[in-house]
N, C-alpha and C positions, 0 to 999 in steps of 0.2 A: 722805724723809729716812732711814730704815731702810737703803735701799735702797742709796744713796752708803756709807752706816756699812759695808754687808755688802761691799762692792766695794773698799772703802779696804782693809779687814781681810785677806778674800782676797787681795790683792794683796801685802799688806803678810807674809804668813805663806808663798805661795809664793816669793817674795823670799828669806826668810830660809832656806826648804827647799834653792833652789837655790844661795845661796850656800854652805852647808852643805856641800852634796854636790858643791861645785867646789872649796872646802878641801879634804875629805876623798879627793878624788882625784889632789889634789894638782897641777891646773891651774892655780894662782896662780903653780908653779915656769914655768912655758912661759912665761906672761904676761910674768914680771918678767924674764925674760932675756931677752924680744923687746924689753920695753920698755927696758932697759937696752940694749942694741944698738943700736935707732934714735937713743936721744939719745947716746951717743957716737957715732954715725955724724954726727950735726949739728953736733957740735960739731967733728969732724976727728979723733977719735983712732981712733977704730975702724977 
């Protein structure tokens, strides 16, 4: 039982590490302009 607690926790704390350090470098900007670019490409305007 310990053992799932320590794993969930780890898990759950590099998670928040990495997402941290993917705000802080400012990677969410690449993401949302690709993501934006493919749905306008599906919809036809792009």
């Amino acid at each position: 039982m310990k053992n799932k607690l320590f794993i969930r926790v780890t898990s759950v704390v590099a998670a928040i590490i990495m997402i941290a350090y993917g705000l802080n470098s400012g990677g969410f900007k690449d993401v949302l302009s690709r993501a934006v670019m493919i749905c306008l490409e599906c919809v036809g305007i792009g």
